[in-house]
N, CA, C and O atoms as a MOPAC input file, in Angstrom:
PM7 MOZYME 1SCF
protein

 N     93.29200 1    53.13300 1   120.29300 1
 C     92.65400 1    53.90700 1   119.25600 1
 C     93.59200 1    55.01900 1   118.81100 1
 O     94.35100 1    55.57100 1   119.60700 1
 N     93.51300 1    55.39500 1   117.27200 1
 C     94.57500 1    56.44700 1   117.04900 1
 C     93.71100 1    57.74100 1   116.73600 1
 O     92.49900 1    57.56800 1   116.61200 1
 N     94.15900 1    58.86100 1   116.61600 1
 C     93.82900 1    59.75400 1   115.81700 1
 C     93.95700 1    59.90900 1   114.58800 1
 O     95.08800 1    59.92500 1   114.10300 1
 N     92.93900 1    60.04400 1   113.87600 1
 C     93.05800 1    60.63500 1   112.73700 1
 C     92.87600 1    61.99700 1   112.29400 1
 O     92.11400 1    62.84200 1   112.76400 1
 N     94.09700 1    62.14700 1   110.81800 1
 C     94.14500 1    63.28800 1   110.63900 1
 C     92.91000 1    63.95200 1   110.30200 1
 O     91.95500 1    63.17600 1   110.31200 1
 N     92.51800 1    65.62000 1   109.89000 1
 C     91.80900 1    66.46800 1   110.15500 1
 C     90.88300 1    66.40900 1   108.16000 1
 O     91.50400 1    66.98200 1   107.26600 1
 N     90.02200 1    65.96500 1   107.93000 1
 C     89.86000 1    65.82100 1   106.24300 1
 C     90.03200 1    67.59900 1   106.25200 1
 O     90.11400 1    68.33300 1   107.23800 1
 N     90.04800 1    67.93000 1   104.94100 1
 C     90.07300 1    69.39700 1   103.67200 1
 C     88.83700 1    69.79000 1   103.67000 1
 O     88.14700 1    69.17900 1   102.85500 1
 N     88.31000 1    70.56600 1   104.26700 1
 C     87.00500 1    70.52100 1   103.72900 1
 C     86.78200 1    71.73600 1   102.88000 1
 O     86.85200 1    72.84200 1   103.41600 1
 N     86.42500 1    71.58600 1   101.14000 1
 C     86.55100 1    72.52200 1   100.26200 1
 C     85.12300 1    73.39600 1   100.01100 1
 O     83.97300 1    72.99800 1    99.82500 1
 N     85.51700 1    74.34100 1   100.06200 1
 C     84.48600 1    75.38500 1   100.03700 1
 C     83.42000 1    75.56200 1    98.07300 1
 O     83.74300 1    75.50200 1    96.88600 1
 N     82.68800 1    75.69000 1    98.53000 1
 C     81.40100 1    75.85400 1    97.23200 1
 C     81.94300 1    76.54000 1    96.29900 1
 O     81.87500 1    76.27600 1    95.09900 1
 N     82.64800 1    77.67700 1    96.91500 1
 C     83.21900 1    78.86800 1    95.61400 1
 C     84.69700 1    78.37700 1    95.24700 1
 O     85.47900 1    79.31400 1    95.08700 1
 N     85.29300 1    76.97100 1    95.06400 1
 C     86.51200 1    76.53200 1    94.52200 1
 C     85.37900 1    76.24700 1    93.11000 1
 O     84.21500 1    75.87300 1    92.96300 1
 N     86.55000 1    76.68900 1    92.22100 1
 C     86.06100 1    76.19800 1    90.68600 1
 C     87.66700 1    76.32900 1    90.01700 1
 O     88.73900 1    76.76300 1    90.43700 1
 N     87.26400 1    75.80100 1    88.94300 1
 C     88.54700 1    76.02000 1    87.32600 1
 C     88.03500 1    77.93300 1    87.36900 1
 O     87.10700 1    78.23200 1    88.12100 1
 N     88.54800 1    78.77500 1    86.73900 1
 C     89.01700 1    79.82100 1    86.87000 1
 C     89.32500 1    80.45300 1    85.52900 1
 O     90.54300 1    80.40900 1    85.35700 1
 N     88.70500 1    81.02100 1    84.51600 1
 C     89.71600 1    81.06900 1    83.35700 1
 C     89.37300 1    82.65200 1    82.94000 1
 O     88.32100 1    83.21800 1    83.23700 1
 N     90.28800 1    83.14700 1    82.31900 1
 C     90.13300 1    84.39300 1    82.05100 1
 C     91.58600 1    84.73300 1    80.73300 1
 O     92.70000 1    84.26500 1    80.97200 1
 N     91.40700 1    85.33800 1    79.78800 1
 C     92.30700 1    86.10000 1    79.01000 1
 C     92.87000 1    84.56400 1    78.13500 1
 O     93.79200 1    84.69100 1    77.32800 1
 N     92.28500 1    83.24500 1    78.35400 1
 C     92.71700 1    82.24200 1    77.87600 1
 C     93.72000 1    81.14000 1    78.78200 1
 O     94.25300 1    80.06000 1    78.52900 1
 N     93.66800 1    81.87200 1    79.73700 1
 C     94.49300 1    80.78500 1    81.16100 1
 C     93.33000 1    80.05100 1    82.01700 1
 O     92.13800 1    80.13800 1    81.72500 1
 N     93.67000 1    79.55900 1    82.74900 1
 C     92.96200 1    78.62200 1    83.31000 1
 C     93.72800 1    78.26500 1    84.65600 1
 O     94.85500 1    77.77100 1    84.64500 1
 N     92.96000 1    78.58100 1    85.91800 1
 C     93.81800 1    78.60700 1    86.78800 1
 C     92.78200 1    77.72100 1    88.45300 1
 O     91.72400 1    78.30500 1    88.69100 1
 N     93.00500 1    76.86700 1    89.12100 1
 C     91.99000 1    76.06300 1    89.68300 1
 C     92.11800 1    76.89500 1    91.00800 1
 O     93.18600 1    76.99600 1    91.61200 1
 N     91.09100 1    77.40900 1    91.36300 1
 C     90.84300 1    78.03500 1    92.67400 1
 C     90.53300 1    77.60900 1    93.50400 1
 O     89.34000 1    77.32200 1    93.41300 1
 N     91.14400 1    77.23600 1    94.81600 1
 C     90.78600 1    76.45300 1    95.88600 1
 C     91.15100 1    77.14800 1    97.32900 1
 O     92.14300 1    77.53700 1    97.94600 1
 N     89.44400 1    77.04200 1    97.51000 1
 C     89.69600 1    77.64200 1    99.13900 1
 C     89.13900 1    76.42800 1   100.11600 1
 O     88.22500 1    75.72800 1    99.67900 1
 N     89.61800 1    76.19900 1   101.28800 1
 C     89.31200 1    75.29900 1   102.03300 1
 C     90.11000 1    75.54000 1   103.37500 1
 O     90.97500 1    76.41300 1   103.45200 1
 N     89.78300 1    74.75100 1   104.37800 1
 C     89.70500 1    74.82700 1   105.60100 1
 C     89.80400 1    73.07900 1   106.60100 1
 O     89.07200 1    72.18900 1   106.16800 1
 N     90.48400 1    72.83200 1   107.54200 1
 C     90.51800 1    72.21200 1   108.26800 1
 C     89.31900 1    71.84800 1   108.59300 1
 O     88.56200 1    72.74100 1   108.97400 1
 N     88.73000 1    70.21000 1   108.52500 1
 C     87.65600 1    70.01300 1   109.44600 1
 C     87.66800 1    70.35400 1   110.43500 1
 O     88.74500 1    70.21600 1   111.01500 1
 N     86.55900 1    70.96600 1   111.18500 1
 C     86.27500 1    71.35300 1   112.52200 1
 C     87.22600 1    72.53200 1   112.86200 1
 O     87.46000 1    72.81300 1   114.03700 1
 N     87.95200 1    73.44300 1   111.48800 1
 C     88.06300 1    74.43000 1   112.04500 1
 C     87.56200 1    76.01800 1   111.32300 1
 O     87.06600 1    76.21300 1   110.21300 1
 N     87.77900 1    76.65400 1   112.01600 1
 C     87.52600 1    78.35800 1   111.33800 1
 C     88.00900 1    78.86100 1   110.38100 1
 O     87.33000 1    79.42700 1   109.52500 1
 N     89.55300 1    78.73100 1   110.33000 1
 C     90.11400 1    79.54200 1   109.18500 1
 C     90.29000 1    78.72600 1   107.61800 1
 O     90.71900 1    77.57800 1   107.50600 1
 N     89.75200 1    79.81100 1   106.20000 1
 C     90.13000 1    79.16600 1   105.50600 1
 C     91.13700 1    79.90200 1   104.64200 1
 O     91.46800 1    81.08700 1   104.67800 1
 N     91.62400 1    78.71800 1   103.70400 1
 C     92.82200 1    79.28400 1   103.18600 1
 C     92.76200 1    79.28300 1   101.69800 1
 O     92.06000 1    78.46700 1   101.10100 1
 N     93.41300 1    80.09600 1   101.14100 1
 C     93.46400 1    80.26300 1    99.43500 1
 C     94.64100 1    80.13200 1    98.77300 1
 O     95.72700 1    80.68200 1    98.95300 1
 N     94.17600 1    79.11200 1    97.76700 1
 C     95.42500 1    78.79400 1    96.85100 1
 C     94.74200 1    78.66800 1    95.67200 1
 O     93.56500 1    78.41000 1    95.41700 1
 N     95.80500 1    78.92200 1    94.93400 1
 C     95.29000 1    78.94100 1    93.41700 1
 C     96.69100 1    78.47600 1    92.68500 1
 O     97.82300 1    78.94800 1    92.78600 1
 N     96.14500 1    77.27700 1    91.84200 1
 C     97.01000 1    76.39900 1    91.15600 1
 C     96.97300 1    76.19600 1    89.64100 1
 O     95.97400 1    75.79600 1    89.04200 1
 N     98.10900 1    76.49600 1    89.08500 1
 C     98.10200 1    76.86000 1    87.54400 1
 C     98.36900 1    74.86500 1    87.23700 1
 O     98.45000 1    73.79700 1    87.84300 1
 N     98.42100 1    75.67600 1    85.38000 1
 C     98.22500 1    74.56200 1    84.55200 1
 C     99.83300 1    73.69700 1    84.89000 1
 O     99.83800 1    72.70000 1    84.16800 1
 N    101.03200 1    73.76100 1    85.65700 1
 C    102.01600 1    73.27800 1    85.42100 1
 C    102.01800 1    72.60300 1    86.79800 1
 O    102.89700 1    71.81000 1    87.13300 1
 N    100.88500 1    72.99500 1    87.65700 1
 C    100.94700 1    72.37900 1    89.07200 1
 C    101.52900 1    73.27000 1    90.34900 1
 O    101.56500 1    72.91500 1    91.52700 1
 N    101.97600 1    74.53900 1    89.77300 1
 C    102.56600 1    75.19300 1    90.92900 1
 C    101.50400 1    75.90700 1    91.91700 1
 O    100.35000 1    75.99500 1    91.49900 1
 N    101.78200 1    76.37700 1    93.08300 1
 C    100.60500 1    76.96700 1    93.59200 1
 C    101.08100 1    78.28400 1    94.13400 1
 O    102.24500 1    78.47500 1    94.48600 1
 N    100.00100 1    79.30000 1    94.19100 1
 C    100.20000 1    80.30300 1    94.98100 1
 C     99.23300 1    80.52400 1    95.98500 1
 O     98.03300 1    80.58100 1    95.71700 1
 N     99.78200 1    80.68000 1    97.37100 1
 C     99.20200 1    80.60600 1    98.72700 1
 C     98.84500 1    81.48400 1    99.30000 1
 O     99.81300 1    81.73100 1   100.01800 1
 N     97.84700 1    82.42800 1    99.59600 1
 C     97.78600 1    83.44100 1   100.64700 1
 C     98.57200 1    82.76900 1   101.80000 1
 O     98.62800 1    81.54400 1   101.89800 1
 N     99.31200 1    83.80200 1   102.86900 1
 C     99.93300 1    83.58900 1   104.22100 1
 C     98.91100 1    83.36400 1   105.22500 1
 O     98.62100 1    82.39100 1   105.92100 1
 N     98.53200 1    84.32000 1   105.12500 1
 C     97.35400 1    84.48000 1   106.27400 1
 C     95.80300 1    84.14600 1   105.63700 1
 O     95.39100 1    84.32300 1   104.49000 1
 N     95.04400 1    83.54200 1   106.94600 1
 C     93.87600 1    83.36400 1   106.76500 1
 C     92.67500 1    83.52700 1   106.35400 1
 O     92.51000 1    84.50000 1   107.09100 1
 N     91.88200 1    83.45600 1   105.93300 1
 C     90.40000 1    84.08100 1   105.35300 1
 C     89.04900 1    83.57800 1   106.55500 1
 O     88.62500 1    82.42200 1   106.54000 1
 N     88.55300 1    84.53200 1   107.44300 1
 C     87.23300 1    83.82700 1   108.36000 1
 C     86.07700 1    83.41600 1   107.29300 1
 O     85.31600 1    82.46100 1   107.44800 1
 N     86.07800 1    84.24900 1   106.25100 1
 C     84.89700 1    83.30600 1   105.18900 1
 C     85.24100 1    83.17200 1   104.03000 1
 O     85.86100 1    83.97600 1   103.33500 1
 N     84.77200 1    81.92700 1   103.70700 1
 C     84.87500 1    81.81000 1   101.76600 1
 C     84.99600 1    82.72800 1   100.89300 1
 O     85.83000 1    82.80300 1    99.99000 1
 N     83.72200 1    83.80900 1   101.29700 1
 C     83.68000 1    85.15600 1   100.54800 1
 C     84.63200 1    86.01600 1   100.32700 1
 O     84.84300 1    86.67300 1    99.30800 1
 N     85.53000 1    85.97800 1   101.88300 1
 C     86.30800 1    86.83800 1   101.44800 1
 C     87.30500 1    86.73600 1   100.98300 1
 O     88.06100 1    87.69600 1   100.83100 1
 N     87.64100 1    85.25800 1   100.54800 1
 C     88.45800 1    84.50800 1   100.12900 1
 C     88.54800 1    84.73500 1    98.80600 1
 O     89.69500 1    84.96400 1    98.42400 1
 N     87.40800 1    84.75000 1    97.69100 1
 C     86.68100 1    84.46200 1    96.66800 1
 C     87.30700 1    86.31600 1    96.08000 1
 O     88.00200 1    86.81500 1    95.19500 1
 N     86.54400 1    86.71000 1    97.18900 1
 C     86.75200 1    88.52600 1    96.80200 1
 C     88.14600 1    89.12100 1    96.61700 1
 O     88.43000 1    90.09100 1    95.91400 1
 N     89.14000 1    88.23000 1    97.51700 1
 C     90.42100 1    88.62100 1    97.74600 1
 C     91.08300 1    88.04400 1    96.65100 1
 O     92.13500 1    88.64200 1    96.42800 1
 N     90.79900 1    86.78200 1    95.61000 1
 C     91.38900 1    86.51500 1    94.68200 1
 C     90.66900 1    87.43900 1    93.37200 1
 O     91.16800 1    87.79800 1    92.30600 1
 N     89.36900 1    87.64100 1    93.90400 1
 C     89.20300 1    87.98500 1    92.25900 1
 C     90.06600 1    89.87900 1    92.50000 1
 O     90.74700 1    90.23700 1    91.53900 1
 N     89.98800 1    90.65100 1    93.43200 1
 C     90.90600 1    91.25200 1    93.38100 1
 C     92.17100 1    91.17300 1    93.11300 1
 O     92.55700 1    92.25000 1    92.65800 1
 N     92.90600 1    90.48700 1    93.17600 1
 C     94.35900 1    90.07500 1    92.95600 1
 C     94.32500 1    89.94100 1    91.35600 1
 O     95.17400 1    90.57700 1    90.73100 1
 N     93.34800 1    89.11200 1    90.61500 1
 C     93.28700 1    89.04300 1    89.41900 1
 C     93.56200 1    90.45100 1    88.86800 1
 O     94.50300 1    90.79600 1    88.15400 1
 N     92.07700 1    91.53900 1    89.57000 1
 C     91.66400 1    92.35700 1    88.61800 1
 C     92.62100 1    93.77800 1    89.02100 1
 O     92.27800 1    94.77000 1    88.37700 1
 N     93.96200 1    94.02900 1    90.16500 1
 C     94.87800 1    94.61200 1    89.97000 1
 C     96.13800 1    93.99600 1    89.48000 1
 O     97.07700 1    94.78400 1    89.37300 1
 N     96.36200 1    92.75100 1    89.15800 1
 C     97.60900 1    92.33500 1    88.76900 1
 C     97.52300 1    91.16500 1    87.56400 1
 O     98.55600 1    90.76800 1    87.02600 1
 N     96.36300 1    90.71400 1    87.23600 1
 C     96.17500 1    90.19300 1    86.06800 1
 C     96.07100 1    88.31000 1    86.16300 1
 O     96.59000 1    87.78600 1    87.14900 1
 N     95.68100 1    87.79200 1    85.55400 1
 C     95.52600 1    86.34900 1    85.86700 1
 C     97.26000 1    85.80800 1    85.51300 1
 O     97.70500 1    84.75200 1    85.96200 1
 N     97.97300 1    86.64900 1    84.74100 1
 C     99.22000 1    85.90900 1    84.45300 1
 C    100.16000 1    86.05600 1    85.75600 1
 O    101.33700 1    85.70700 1    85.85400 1
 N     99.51800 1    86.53100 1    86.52300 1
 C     99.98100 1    86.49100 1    87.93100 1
 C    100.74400 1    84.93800 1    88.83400 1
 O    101.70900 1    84.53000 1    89.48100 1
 N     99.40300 1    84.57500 1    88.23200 1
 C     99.78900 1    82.99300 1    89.07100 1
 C    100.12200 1    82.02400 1    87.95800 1
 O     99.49300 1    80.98700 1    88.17000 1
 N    100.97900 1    81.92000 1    86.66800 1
 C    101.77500 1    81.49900 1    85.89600 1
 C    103.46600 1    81.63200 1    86.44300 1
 O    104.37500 1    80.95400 1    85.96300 1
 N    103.62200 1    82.55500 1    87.43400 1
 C    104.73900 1    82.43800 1    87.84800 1
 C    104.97500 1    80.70500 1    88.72700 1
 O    104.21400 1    79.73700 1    88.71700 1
 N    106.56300 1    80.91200 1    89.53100 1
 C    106.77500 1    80.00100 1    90.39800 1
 C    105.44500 1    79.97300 1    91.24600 1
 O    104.48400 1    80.74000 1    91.18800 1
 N    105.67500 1    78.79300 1    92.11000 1
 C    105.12100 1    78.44900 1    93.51800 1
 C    105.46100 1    80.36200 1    94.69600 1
 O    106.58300 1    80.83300 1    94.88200 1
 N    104.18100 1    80.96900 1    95.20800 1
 C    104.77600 1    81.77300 1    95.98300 1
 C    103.85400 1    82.12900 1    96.99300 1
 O    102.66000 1    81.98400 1    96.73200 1
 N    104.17700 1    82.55500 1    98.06200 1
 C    103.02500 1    82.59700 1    99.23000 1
 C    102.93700 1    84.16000 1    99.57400 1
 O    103.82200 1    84.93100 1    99.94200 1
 N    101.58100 1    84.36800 1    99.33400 1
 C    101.19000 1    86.13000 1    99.23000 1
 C    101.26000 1    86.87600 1   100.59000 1
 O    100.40200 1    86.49500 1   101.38600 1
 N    101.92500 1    87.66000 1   100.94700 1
 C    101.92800 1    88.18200 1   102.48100 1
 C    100.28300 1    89.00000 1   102.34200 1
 O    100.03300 1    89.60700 1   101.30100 1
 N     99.23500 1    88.93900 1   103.48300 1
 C     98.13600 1    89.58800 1   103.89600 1
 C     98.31300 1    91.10600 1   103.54500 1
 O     99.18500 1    91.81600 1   104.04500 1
 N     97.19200 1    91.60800 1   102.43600 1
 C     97.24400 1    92.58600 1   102.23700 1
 C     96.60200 1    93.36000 1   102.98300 1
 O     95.72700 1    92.67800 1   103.51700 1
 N     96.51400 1    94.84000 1   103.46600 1
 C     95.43000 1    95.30800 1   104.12600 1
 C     94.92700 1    96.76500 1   103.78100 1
 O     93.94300 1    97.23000 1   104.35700 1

């Protein structure tokens, strides 16, 4: 018998994303069967930007992007591919 890998399991508060006329797909999700979830948010050209560190709930996942929006703007994640160091 083998193992199989771990499915994505995507959280309720992933949606399309749009603001100022961009459009940006928000996705938080988490390892089956595990705790931490993670946030990425992926523009119209396919690139993504990653939080580093973890989120223990959706919410604060959800809260931590729409902050990021609302100090640095949605043209934020039109840049490259880049992975956000944990703010605190």
């Amino acid at each position: 018998m083998t193992d199989r890998d771990p499915n994505l399991v995507t959280s309720r508060l992933s949606r399309l994303f749009t603001q100022d006329g961009i459009t940006v797909d928000l996705v938080i999700y988490k390892l089956e069967g595990g705790a931490d979830r993670t946030l990425e948010v992926v523009n119209d050209k396919g690139t993504s930007t990653v939080w580093n560190d973890p989120f223990a709930f959706n919410d604060a996942a959800n809260a931590t992007f729409l902050q990021a929006v609302a100090d640095d703007g949605i043209t934020t994640f039109l840049n490259l591919a880049v992975v956000i160091p944990f703010r605190r």
